[in-house]
C-alpha positions in Angstrom: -94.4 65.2 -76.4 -92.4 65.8 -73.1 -88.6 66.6 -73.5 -86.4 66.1 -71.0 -82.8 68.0 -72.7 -83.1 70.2 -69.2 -81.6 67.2 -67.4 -78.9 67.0 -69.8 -78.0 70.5 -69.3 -73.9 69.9 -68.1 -74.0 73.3 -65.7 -76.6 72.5 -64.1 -75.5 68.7 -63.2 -72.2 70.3 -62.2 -73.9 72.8 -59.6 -76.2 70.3 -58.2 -73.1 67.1 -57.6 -71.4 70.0 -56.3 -74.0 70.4 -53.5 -75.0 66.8 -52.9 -71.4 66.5 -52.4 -70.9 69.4 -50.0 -74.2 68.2 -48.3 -72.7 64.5 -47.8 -69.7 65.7 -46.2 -71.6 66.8 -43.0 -73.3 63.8 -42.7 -71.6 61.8 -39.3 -70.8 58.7 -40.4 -71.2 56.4 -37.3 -74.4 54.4 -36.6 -77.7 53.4 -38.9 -79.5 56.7 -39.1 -83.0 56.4 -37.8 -85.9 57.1 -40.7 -89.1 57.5 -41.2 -91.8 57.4 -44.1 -95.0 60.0 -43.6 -98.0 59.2 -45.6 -100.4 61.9 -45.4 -103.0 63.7 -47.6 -105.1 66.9 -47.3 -107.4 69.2 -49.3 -106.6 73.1 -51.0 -109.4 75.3 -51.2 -109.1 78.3 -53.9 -111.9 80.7 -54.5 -112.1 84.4 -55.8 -115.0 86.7 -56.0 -113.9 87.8 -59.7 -116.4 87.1 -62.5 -120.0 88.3 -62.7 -121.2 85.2 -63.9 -121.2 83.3 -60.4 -120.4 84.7 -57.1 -116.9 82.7 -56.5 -114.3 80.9 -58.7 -114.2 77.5 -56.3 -111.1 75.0 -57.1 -110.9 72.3 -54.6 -107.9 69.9 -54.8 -106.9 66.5 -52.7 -103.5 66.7 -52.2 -102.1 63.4 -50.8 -98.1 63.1 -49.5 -94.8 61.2 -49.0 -92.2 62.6 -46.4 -89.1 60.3 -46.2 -86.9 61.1 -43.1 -83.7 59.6 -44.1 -81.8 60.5 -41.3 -79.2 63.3 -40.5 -81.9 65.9 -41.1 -81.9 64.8 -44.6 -85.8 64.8 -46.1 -87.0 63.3 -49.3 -90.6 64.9 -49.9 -93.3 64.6 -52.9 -97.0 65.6 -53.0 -99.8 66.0 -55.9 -103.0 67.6 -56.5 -106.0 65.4 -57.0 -109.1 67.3 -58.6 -112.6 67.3 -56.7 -114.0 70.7 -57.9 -113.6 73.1 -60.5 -115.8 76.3 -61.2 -114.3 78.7 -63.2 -110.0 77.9 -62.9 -108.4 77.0 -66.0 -109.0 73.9 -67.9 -105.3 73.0 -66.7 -106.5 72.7 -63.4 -108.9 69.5 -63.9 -105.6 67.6 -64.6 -103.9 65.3 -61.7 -100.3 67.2 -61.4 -97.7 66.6 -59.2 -96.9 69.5 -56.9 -93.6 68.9 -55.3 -90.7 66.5 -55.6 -87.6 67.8 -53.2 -85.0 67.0 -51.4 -84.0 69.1 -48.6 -80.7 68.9 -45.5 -80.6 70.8 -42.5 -77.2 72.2 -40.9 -77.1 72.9 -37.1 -74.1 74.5 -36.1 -75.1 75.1 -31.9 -71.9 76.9 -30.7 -71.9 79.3 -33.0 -76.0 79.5 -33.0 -76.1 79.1 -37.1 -78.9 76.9 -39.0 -79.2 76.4 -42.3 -81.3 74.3 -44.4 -80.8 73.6 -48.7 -83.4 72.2 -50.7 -83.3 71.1 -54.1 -86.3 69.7 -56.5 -89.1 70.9 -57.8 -91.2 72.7 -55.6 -94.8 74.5 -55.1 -95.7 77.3 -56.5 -94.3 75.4 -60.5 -91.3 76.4 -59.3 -87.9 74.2 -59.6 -84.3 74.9 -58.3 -82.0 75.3 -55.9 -83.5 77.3 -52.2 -81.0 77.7 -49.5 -82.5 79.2 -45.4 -80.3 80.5 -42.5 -81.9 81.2 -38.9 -80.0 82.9 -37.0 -81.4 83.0 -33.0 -79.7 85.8 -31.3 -81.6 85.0 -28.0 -84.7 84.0 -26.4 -86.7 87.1 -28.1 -84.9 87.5 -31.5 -83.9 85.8 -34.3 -82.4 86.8 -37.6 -82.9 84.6 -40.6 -82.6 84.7 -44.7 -83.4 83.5 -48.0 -82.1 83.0 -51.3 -83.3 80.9 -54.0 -82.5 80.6 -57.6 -85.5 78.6 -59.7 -87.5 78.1 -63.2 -90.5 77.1 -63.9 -92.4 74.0 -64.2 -95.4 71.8 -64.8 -96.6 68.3 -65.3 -99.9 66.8 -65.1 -102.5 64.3 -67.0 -106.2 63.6 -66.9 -107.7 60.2 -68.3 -108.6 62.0 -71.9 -104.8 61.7 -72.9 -104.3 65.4 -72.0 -100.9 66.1 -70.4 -99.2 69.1 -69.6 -94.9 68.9 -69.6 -92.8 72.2 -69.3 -89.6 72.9 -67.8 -88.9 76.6 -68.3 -85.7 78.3 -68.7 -86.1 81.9 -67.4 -84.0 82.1 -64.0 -85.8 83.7 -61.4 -84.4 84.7 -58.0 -85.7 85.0 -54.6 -83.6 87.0 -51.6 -85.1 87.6 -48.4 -84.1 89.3 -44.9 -86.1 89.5 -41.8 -86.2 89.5 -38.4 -88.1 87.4 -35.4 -89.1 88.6 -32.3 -90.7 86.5 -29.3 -92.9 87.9 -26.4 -93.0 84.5 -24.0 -95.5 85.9 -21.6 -98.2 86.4 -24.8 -96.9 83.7 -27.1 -97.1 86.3 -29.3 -94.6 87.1 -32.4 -93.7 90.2 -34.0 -92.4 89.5 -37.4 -90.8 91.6 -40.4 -89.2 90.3 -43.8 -88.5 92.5 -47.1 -86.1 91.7 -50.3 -86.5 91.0 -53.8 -89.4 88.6 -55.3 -89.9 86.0 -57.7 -91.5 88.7 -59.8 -88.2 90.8 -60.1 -90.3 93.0 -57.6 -88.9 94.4 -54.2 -91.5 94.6 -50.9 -91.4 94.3 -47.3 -94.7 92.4 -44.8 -94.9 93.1 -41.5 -96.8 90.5 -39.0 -98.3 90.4 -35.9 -99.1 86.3 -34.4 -100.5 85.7 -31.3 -100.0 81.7 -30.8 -102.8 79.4 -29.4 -102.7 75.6 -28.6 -102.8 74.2 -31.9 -103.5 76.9 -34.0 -102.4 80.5 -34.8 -103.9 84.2 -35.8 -101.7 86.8 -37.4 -102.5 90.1 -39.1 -99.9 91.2 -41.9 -99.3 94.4 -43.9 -97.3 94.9 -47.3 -96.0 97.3 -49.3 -94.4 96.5 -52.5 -94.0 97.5 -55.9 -96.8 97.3 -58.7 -95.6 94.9 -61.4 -99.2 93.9 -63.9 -101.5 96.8 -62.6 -100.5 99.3 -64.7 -103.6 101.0 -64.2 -102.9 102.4 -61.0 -100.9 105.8 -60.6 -99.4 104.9 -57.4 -95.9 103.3 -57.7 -96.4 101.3 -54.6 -99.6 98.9 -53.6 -100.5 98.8 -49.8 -102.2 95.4 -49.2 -103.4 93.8 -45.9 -105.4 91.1 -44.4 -105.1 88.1 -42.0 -103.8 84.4 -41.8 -105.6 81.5 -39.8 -103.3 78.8 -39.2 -104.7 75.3 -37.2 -102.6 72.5 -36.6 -104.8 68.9 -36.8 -104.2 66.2 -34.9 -102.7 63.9 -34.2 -100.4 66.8 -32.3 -97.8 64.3 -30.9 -95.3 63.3 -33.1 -95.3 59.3 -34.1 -92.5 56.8 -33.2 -93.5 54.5 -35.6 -91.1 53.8 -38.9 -94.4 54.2 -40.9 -96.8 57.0 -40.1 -100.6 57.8 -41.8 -101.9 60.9 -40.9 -104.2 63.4 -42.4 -102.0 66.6 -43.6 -100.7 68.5 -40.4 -102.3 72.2 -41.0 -105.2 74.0 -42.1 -103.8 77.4 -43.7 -106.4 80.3 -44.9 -105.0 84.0 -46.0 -107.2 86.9 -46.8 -106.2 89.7 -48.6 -107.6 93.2 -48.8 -106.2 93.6 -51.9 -104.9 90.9 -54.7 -104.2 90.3 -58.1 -100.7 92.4 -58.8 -98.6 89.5 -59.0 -96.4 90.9 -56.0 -94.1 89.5 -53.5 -94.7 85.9 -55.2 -92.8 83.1 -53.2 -92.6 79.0 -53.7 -92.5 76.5 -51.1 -89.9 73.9 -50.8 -92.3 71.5 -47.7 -95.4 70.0 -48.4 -96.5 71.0 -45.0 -94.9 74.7 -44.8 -96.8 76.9 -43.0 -96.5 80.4 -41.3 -96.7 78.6 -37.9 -93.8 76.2 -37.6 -90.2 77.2 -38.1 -88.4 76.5 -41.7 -85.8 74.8 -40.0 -85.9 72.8 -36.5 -85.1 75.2 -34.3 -85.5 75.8 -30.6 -86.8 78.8 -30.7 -90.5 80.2 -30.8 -93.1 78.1 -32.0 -90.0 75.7 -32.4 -90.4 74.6 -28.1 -93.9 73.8 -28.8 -94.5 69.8 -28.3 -95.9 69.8 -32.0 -92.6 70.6 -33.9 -90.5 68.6 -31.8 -88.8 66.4 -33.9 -89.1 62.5 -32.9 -86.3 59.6 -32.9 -87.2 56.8 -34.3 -87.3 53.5 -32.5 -85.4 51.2 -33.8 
């Protein structure tokens, strides 16, 4: 049976009313905020070429979606995984689970050129806490931004055999991140670079290369980062490349309407050269988070382009 003693834990209820508070204080209190409720729903494709038995693992989930813009850049977001396919994944897998259940607020501070964004919930990746961004854009071509998260781990999910699944961990992990942006306007091309500490106690640094296309983007990433399950290796550092394919589906214009159904707004694939250490393991706090649209609305980048320009609602 499931236990929920985690939400009772005093601390933690102190940090978060803490927050909420903090996070309600910035919110203007003049005028009906305009809001909006996205209903959307899209498919995750995992496959690895691992086991001599069958040429690929295949798992294939539906993964429908609730965005609730409340207004104020507050966000109230929630998605699951629906089963189709599963060839060689964990039993676990064949279970309906939820995914994501967050809450997130932006903070745009435009004289002094500082954006933040906190998000709170459970997120991707079984991962539940506390996440807080900063983008910093210093000017036209570079932008400076972080990350710092502090999370557990989680799961829940059922199938119609009365098998359910129900675990809040209690290991802290921590995330801390530092990069830096930079724009080339006549290419539409981005150079980035991010290194820090991982959710695997593990430090490594990616550097990218994304040229941006109407609706979609190309990139080709390299990493170096610390070995933390291959213990096989001699090396005390992996070197790990490959590529990422992002495509933005339409409709590309953002709706108006106070109710929106849409199919999910990207198609992501990564490829890596080399996988399986465990490294440089991240969460996601956005249903929809990709490597193509800024963390936070920003106008900078990708950020101008007519796709992520956020939409008021009409009344």
């Amino acid at each position: 049976m499931c236990t929920f003693a985690w939400l009772f834990d005093t601390c933690m209820i102190r940090k978060l009313v803490i927050i909420l508070l903090l996070a309600f204080s910035f919110v203007g209190a003049n005028g009906q905020p305009k809001q909006q409720v996205e209903l959307f729903c899209g498919a995750d494709l995992y496959y690895a070429d691992v086991n001599f038995i069958r040429l690929y693992n295949v798992l294939l989930n539906l993964t429908p979606g609730v965005k609730y813009h409340m207004g104020h850049d507050w966000q109230l977001a929630a998605q699951a995984e629906i089963p189709v396919v599963n060839e060689g994944y964990a039993n676990r897998y064949n279970m309906i689970r939820l995914s994501l259940a967050a809450v997130s607020k932006q903070f745009h501070f435009p004289d002094a050129k500082q954006h933040f964004k906190l998000s709170a919930g459970l997120f991707g990746s079984e991962r539940y806490g506390a996440d807080l961004r900063w983008m910093y854009p210093v000017n036209s071509w570079l932008m400076l931004n972080a990350r710092l998260g502090v999370v557990r781990d989680w799961q829940l999910g059922f199938d119609f055999d009365d098998n359910t699944e129900c675990d809040f961990g209690s290991k802290w992990y921590s995330l801390a991140l530092l990069g830096g942006n930079i724009w080339l306007d006549p290419w539409h091309t981005e150079l980035r670079a991010t290194g820090g500490r991982y959710l695997g106690k593990d430090y490594g640094c990616e550097c990218e290369a994304i040229r941006h296309f109407n609706h979609c983007s190309v990139s080709l990433f390299f990493q170096l980062h610390e070995l933390t399950s291959s213990q096989y290796r001699k090396k005390g550092h992996s070197e790990t490349g490959g590529f990422r394919l992002i495509v933005m589906l339409p409709p590309y214009k953002k709706s108006r309407e106070k109710v929106v159904f849409r199919p999910a707004s990207n198609f992501n694939m990564t490829y890596y050269a080399q996988s399986g250490d465990g490294t440089m393991k991240k969460y996601f706090t956005d249903p929809e988070e990709n490597g193509r649209t800024n963390a936070i609305d920003v106008d900078w980048g990708t950020g101008k382009f007519e796709e992520n320009q956020p939409v008021a609602v009409e009344e």
